[in-house]
DRENDO-1510 file (C-alpha; in Angstrom, 1 decimal, always signed):
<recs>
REC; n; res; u; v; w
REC; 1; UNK; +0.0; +0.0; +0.0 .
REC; 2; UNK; +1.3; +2.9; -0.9 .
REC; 3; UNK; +1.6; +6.3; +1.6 .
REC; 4; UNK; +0.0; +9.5; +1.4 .
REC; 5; UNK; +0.9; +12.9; +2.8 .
REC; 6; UNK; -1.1; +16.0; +3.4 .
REC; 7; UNK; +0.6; +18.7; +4.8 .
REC; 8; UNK; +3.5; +17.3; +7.0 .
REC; 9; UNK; +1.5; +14.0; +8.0 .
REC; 10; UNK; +2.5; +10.9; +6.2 .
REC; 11; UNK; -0.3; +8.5; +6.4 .
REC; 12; UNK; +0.2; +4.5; +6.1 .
REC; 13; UNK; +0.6; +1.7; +7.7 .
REC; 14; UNK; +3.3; +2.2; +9.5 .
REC; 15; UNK; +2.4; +5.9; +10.6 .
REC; 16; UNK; +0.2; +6.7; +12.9 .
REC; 17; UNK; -3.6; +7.0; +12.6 .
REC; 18; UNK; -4.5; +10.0; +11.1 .
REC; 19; UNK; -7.3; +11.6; +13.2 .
REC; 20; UNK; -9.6; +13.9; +11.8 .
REC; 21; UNK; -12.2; +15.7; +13.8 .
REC; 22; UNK; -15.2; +17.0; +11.3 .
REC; 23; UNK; -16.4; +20.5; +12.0 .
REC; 24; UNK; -19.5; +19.9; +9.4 .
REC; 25; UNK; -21.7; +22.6; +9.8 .
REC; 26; UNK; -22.0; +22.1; +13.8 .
REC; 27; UNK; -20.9; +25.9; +13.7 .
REC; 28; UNK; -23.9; +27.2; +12.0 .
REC; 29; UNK; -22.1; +29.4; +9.7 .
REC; 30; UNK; -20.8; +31.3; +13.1 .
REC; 31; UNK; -16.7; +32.1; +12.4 .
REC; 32; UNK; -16.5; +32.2; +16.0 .
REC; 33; UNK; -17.7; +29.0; +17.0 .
REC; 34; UNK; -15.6; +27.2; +13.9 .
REC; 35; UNK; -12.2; +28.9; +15.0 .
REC; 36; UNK; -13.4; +27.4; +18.6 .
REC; 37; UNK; -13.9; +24.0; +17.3 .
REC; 38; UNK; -10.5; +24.6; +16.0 .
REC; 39; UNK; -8.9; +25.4; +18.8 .
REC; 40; UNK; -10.6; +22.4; +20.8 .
REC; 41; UNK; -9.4; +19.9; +18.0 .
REC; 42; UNK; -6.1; +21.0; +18.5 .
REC; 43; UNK; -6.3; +21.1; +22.3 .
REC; 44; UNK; -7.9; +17.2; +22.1 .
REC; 45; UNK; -4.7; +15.7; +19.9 .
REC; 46; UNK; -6.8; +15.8; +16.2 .
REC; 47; UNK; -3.7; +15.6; +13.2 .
REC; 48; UNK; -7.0; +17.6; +11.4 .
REC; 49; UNK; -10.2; +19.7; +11.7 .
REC; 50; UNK; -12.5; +19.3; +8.8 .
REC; 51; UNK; -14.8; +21.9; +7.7 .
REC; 52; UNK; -17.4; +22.0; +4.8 .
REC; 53; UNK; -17.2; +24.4; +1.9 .
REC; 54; UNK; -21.0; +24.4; +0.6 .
REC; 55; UNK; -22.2; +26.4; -2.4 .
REC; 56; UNK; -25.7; +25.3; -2.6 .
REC; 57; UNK; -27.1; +26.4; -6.0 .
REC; 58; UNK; -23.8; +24.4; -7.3 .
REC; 59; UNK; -24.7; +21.6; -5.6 .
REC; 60; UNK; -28.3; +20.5; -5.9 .
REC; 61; UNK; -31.6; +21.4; -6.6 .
REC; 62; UNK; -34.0; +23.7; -4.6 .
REC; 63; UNK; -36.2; +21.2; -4.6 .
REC; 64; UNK; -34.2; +18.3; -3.3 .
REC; 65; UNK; -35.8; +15.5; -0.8 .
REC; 66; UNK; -35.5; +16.3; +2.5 .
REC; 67; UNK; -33.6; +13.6; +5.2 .
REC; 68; UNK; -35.2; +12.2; +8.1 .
REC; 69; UNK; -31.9; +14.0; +10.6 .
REC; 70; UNK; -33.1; +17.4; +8.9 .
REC; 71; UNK; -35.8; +19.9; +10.2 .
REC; 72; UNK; -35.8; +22.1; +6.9 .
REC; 73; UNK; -35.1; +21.7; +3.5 .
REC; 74; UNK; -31.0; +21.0; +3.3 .
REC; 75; UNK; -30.7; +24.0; +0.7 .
REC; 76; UNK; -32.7; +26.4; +3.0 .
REC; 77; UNK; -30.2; +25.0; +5.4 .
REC; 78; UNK; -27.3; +25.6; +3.9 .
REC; 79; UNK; -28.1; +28.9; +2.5 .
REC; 80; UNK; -28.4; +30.4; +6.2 .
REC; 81; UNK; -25.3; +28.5; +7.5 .
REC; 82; UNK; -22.5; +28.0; +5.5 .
REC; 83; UNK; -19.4; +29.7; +5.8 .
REC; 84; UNK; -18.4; +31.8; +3.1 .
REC; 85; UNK; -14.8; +31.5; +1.0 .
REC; 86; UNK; -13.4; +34.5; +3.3 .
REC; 87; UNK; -14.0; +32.3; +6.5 .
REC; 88; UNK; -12.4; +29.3; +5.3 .
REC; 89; UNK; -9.4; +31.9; +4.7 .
REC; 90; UNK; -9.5; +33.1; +8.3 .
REC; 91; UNK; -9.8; +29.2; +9.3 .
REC; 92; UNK; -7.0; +28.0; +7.1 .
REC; 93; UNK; -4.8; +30.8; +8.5 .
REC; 94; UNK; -5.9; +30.3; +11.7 .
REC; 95; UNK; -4.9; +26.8; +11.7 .
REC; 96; UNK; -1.6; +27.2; +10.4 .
REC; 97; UNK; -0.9; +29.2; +13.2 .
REC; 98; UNK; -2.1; +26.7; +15.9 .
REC; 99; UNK; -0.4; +23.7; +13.9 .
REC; 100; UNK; -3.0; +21.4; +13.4 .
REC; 101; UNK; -4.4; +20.8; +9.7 .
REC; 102; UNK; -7.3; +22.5; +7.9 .
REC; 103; UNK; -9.2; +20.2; +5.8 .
REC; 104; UNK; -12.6; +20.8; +3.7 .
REC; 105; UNK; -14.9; +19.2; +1.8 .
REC; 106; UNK; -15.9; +20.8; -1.1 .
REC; 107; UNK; -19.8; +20.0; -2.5 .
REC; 108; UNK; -19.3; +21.0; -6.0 .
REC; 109; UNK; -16.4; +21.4; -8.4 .
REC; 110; UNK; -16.9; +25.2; -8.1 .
REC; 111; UNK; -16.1; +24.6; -4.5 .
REC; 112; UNK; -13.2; +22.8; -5.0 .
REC; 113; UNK; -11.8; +25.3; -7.0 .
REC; 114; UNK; -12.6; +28.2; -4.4 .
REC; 115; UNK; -11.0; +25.7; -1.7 .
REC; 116; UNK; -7.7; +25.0; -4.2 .
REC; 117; UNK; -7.6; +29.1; -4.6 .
REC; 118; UNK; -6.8; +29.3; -0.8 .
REC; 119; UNK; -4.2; +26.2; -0.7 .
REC; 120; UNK; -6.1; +23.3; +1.1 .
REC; 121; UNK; -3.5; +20.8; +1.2 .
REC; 122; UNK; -6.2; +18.0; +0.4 .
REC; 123; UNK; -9.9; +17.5; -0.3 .
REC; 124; UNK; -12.0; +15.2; +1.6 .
REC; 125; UNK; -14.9; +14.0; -0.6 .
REC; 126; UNK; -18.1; +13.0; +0.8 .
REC; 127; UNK; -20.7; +9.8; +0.3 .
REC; 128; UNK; -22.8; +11.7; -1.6 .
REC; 129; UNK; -19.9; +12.6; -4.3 .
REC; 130; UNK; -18.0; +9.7; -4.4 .
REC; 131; UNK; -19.7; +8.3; -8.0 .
REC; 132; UNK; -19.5; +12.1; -9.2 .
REC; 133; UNK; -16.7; +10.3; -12.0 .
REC; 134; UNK; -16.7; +13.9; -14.1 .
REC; 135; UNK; -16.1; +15.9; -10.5 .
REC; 136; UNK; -13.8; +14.0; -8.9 .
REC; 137; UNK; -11.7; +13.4; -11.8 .
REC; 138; UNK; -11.2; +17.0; -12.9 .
REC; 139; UNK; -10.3; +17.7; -9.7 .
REC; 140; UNK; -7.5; +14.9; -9.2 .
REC; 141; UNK; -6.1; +15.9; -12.6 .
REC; 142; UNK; -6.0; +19.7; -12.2 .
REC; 143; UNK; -4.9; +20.5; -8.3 .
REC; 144; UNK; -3.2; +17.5; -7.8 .
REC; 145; UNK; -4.1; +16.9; -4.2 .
REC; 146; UNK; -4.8; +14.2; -2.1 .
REC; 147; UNK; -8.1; +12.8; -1.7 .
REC; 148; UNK; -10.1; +10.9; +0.9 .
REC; 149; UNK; -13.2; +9.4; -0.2 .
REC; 150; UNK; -16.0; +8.5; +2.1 .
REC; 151; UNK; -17.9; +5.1; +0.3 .
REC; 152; UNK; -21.0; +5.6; +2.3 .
REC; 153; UNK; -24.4; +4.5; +0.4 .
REC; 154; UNK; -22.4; +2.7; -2.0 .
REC; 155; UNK; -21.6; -1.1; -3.8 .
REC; 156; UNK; -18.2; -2.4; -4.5 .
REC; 157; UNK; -18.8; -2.2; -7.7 .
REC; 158; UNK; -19.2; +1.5; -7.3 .
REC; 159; UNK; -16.4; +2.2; -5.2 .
REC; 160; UNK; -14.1; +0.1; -8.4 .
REC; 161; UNK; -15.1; +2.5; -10.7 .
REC; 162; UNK; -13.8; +5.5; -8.9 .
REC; 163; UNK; -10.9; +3.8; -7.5 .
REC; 164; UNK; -10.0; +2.9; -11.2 .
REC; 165; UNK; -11.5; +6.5; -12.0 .
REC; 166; UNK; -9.0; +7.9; -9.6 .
REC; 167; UNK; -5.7; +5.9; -9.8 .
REC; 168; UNK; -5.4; +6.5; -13.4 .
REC; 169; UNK; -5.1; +10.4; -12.6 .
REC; 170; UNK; -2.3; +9.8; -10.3 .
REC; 171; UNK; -3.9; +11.3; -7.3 .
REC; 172; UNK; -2.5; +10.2; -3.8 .
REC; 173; UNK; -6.0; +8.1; -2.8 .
REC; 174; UNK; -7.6; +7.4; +0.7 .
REC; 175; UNK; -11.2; +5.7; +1.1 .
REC; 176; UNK; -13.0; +5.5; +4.3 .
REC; 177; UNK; -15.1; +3.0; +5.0 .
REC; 178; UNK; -18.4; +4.6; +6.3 .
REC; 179; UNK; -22.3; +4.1; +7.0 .
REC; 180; UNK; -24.8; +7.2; +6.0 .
REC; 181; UNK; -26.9; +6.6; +8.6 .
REC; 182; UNK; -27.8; +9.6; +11.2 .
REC; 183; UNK; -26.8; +7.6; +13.4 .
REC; 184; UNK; -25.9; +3.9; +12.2 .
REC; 185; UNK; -27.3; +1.1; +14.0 .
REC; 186; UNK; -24.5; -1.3; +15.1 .
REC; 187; UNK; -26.0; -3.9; +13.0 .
REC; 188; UNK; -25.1; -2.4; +10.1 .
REC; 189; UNK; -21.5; -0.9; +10.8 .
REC; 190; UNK; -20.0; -4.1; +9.4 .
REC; 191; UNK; -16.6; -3.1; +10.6 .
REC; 192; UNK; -14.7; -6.4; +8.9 .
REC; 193; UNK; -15.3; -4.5; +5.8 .
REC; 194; UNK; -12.2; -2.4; +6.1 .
REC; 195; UNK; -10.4; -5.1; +5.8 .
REC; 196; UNK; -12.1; -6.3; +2.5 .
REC; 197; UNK; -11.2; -2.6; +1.5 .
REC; 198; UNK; -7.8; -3.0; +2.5 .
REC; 199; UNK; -7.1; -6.0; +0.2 .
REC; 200; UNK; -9.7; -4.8; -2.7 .
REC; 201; UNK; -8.0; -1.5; -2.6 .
REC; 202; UNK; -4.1; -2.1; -2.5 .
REC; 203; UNK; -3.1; +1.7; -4.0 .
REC; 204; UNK; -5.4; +3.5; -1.3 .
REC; 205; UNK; -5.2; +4.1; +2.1 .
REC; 206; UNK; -8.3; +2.7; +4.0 .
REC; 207; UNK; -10.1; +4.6; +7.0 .
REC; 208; UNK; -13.2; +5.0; +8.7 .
REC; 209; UNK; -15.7; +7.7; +8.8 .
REC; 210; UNK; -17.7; +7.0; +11.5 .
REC; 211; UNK; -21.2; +8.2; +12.3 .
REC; 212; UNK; -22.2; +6.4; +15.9 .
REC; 213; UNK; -22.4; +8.7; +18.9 .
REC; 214; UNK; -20.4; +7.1; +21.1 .
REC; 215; UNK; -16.6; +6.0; +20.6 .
REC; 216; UNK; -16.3; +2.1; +20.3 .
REC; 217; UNK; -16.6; +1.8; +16.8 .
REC; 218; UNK; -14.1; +4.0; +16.2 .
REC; 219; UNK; -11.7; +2.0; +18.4 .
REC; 220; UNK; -12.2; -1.6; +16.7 .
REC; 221; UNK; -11.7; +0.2; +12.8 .
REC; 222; UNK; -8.0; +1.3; +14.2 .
REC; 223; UNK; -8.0; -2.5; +15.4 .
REC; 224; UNK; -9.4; -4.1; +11.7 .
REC; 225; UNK; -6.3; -1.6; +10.6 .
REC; 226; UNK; -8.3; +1.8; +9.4 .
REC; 227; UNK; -5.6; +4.3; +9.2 .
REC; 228; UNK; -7.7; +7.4; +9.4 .
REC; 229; UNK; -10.6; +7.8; +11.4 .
REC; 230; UNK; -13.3; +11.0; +11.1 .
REC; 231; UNK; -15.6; +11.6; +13.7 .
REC; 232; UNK; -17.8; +14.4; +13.9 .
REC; 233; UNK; -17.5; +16.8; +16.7 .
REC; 234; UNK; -19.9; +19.6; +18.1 .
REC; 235; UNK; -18.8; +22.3; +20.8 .
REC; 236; UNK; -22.3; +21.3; +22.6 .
REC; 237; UNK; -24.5; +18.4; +22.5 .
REC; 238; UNK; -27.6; +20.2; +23.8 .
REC; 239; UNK; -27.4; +22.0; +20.3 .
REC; 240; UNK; -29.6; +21.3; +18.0 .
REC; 241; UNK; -28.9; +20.6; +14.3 .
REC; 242; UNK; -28.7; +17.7; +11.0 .
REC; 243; UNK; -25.2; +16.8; +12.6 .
REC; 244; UNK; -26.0; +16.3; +16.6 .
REC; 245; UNK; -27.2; +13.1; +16.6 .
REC; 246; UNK; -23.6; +11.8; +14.8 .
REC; 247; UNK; -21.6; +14.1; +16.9 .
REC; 248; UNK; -19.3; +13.7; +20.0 .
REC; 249; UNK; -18.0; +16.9; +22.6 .
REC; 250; UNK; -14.5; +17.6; +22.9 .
REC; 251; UNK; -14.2; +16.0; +25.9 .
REC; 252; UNK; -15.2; +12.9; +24.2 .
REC; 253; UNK; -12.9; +13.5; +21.4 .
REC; 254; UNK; -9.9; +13.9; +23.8 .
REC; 255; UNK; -10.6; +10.9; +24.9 .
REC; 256; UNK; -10.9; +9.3; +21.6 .
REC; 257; UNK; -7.7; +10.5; +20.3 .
REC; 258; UNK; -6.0; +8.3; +23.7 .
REC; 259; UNK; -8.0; +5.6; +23.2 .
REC; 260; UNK; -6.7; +5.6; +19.8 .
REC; 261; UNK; -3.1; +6.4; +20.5 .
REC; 262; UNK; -3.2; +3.3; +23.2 .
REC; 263; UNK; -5.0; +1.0; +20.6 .
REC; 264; UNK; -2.4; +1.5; +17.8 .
REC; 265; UNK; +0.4; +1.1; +20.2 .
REC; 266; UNK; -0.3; -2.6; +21.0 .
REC; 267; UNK; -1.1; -3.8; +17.7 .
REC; 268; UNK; +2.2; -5.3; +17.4 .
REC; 269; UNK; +2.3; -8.9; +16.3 .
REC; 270; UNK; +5.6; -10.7; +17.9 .
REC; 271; UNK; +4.9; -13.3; +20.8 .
REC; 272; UNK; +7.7; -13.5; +22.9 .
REC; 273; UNK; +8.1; -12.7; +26.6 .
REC; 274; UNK; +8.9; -9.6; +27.9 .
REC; 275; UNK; +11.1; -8.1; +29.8 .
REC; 276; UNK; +8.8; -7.0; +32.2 .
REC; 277; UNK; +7.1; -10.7; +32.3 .
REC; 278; UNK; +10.7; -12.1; +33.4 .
REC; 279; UNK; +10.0; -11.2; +37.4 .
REC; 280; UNK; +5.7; -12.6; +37.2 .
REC; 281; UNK; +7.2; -15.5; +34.9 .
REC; 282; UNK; +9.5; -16.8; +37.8 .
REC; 283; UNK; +7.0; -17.3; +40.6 .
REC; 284; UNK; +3.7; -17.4; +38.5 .
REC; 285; UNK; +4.7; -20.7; +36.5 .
REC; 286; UNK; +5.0; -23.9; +38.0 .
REC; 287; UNK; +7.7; -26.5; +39.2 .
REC; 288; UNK; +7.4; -30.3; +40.3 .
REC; 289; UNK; +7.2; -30.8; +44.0 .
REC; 290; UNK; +7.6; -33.5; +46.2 .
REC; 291; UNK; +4.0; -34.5; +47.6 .
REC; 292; UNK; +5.7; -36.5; +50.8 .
REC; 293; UNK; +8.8; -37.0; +52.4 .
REC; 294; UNK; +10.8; -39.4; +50.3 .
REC; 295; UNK; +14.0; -41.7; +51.1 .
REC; 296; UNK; +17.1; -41.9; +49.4 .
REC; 297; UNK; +17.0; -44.4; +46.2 .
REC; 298; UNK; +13.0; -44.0; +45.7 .
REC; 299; UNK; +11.6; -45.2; +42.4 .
REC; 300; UNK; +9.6; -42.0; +42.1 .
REC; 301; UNK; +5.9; -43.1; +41.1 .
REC; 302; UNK; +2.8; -41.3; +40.2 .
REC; 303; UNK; +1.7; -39.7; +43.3 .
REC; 304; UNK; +4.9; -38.5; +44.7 .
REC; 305; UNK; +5.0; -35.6; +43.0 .
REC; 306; UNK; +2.9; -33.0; +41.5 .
REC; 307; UNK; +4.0; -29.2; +40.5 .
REC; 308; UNK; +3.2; -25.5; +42.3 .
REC; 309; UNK; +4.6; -22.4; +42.4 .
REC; 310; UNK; +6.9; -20.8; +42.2 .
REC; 311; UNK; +8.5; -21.4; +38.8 .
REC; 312; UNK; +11.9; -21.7; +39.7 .
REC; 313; UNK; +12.2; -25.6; +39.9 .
REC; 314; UNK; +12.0; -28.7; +37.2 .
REC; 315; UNK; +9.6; -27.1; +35.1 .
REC; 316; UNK; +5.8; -28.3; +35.5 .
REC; 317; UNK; +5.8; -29.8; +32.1 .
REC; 318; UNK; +9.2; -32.2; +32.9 .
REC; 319; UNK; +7.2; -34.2; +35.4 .
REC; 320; UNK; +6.4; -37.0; +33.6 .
REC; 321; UNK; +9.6; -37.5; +32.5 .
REC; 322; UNK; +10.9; -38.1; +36.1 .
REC; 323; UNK; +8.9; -41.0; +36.4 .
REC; 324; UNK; +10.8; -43.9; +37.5 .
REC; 325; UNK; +13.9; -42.1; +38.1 .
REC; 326; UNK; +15.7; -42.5; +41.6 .
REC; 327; UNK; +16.2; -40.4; +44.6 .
REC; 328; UNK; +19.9; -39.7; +44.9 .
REC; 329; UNK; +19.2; -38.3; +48.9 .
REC; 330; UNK; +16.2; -38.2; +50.8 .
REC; 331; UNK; +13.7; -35.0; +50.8 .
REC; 332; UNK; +11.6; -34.1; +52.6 .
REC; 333; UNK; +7.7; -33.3; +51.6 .
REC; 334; UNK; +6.4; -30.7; +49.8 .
REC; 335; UNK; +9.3; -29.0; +48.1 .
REC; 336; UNK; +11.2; -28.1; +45.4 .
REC; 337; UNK; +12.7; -31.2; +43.8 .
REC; 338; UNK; +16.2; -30.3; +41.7 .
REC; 339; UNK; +17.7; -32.4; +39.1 .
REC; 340; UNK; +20.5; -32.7; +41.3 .
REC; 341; UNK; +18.2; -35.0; +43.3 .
REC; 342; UNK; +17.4; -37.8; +41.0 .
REC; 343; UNK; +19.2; -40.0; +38.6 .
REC; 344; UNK; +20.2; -39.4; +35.2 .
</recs>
């Protein structure tokens, strides 16, 4: 699998997890609130906050079908809440100064142009876009950037064509795994997926975009090997919004990012004992002692011995093999027996 980098982040699998904390439009279009949400990100351990560059009349439809995690009409939404191009400046330059990451998603190619104009260092592309071939396309060819690709609401067959779609642009590719459901149920996370992706998907980097309220399934992607989890944040979960339902606090995300840094730490995949299990390994395992006292030139039979701790004897698993053997000197019950003790 081959790495990606955006901005000075290498992601792969042997980097670590690249965490991405998704504004969305939990600011509702207040600069304010998003430069907070920034800040916190940065504060919790995020490698990225995400934001959302919408231009609705390039995007869909007046008239488009409402969702069920929506209280109005997503355009009349959008057109009293997202941020405008000069706010994503202040936020990019913001960001640079507090050294995390800004990252957007642009909704439209004319969005992705406004957000290449101000030097994202990458687009995230959302469900809803990913089998925009034309879009997607134009964009990997002309700015050159990394991509990460949500595959929510989509088939394999469907996330081929735009893998093949984008690796023959060149583009430095990354698709998350992810369930466009306000929230999921569990039932249909399907977490093993990622690692279908993983193998179907050799030339991309595989994540997770995850959608639960809570943190766990974020925790077992990193395990199944996702390499860049999303997870959408909100300054407070008493405020409504299309978002709160799918979106955790910062304290949560703090947390998150540990239990994520933990997770990837012990991964590893050598069995061998540690250092540290040297001092429990040499009273925790057992040794064959004498079950009675015993006289010198004793056939020792079943019975006269059995193993306990501590570990520091003839090994528990030796004890058949001193069957028969005899006592060179008596001993006495219930102790250690030594090789030095019985007969070659």
């Amino acid at each position: 699998m081959k790495n990606i980098k955006i901005s000075n982040h290498v992601i792969g699998d042997e980097s670590p997890v690249y965490i991405i904390a998704e504004a969305c439009d939990n600011h509702l279009g207040q600069i304010d609130k998003a430069i907070e949400m920034a800040r916190l990100a940065k504060l919790a351990g995020a490698s990225a906050v995400k934001y959302q560059h919408h231009l609705p009349d390039e995007e869909m439809l007046p008239e488009t079908p409402m969702s069920s995690n929506m209280e109005e009409p997503l355009y009349d939404f959008l057109k009293k809440y997202s941020l405008t191009l000069d706010d994503h400046k202040k936020l990019l330059t913001y960001c640079e100064n507090i050294g995390i990451t800004y990252l957007c998603t642009p909704f439209s190619y004319k969005a992705a142009e406004e957000l290449n104009s101000i030097g994202v260092p990458a687009f995230k592309i959302g469900s809803g876009e990913m089998t925009d071939i034309p879009s997607l396309t134009k964009m990997a060819t002309l700015f050159k950037k990394p991509m990460i690709v949500s595959t929510g609401m989509s088939t394999f067959e469907e996330i081929d064509v735009t893998y093949n779609a984008l690796l023959n642009t060149g583009v430095q590719l990354a698709f998350t795994n992810c369930i466009s459901e306000y929230p999921p149920s569990y039932e249909d996370m399907n977490l093993k997926v990622i690692s279908l992706m993983k193998t179907r998907y050799p030339n991309a980097i595989i994540g997770h975009s995850d959608h639960t309220p809570d943190l766990f399934t974020s925790f077992a992607a990193v395990a199944l090997g996702a390499k860049i989890i999303e997870k959408h944040v909100i300054l407070d979960k008493r405020q409504p919004g299309p978002d709160q339902s799918v979106s955790i606090d910062f304290n949560q995300f703090a947390n998150l990012v540990e239990g994520i840094r933990k997770i990837e730490s012990s991964l590893g995949s050598e069995k061998f004992v540690h250092s540290k299990e040297n001092e429990i390994r040499t009273w925790a395992f057992r040794s064959v002692v004498t079950t009675r006292p015993l006289p010198v030139g004793h056939t020792l039979e079943v019975g006269d011995i059995w193993t306990k701790r501590p570990g520091t004897g003839i090994p528990s698993a030796e004890l058949p093999n001193l069957i028969g053997k005899k006592l060179l000197k008596s001993v006495e019950g219930n102790v250690l027996l030594s090789w030095d003790d019985v007969t070659n």
